[in-house]
C-alpha positions in Angstrom: 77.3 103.0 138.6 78.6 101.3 135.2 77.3 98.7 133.8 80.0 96.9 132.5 78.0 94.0 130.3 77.1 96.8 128.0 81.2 97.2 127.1 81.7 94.1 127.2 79.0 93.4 124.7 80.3 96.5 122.5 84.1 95.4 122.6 83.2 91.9 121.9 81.2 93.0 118.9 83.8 94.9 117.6 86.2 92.1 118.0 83.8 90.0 116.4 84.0 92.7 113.2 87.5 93.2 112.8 88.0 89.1 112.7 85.1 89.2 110.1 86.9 92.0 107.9 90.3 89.9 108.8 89.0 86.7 107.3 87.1 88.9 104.0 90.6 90.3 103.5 92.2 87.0 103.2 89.9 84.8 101.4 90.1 88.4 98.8 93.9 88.5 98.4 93.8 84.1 98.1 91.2 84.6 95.6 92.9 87.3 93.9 96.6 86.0 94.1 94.6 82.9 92.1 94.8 80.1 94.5 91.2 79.5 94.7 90.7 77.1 91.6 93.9 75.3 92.9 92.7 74.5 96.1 89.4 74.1 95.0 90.9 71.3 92.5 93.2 69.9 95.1 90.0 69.4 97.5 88.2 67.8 95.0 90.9 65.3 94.4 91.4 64.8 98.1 87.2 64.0 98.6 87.0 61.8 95.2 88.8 58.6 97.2 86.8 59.2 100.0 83.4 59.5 98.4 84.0 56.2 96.8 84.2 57.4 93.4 86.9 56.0 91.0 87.9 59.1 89.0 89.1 57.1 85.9 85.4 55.8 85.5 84.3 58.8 83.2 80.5 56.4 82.4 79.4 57.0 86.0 
């Protein structure tokens, strides 16, 4: 008899590694195509309200 929790296990682990290698190929290419700094800038400015923080005050 077959125990079928073994594949499942196996097939769900390699699921789990081709969306791994799917998401390290795209956050490669977004890096690579230059749109980290952007979004990284963009985020910033988005959090800076909500933190509180005026971003014309340079003295903090």
């Amino acid at each position: 008899m077959k125990d079928n929790r073994v594949d499942e296990s196996s097939e769900t682990d390699t699921t789990e590694q081709k969306r791994q290698a799917y998401y390290r190929a795209c956050i490669a290419e977004f890096q690579q195509l230059g749109y980290q700094e952007q979004y990284l800038a963009q985020l910033k400015d988005d959090l800076v309200p909500l933190m509180g923080v005026n971003p014309q005050d340079k003295n903090i």
